[in-house]
N, C-alpha and C positions, 0 to 999 in steps of 0.2 A: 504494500500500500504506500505508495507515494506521501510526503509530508506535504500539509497545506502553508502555505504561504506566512500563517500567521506561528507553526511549527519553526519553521524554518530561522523565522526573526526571535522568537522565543530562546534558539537553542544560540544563536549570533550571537545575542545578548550574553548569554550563561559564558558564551566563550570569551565576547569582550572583556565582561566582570575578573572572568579568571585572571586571562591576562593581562590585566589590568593592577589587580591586587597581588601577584608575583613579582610583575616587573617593578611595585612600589613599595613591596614588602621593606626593604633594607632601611628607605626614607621615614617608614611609618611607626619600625621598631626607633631606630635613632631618635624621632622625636622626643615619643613615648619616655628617652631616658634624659631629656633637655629640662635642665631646673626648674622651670617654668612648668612644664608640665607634668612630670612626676609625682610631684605631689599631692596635685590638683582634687583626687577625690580623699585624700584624708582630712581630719578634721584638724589637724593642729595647721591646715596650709593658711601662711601668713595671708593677710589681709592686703599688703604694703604690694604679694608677689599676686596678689589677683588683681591689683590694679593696672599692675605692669604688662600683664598678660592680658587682659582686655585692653591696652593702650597698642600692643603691639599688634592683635588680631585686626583692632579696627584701622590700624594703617595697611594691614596686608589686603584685607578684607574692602577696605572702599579705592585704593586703587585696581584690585583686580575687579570689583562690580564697573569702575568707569572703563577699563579696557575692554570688559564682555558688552557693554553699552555700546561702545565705537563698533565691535566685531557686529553687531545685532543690528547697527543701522546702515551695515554696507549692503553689499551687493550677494546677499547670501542665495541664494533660489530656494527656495521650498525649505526654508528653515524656520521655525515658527518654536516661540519662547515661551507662546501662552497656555 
């Protein structure tokens, strides 16, 4: 039996995911052990290092939103955001 169409993008997807989270594996543990973040879910984690860490996320975080802005108002064909 042949896969239908929506099979096919299903199983794409499983594969991007995969390799997607291998080839990023090495960046994600590293972070995972960056001062800022390692301690983030206990409770003794300073106050001083969550300020720091939301000061740092919302500089990574509103230039790459204004770069995916510029990417979103070019010349994309059949790319839809919403």
């Amino acid at each position: 039996m042949a896969a239908t169409s929506s099979q096919r993008v299903s199983s794409d997807r499983v594969g991007l995911h995969t390799l997607l989270r291998n080839a990023t594996q090495a960046q994600h543990e590293r972070l995972n052990r960056h001062v800022l973040l390692a301690g983030l879910l206990h409770p003794d984690y300073s106050l001083a290092n969550y300020r720091l860490l939301l000061q740092v996320l919302y500089r990574l975080y509103s230039a790459l939103e204004r770069r995916l802005a510029e990417f979103a108002a070019g010349p994309v064909a059949g790319f839809d955001y919403a």
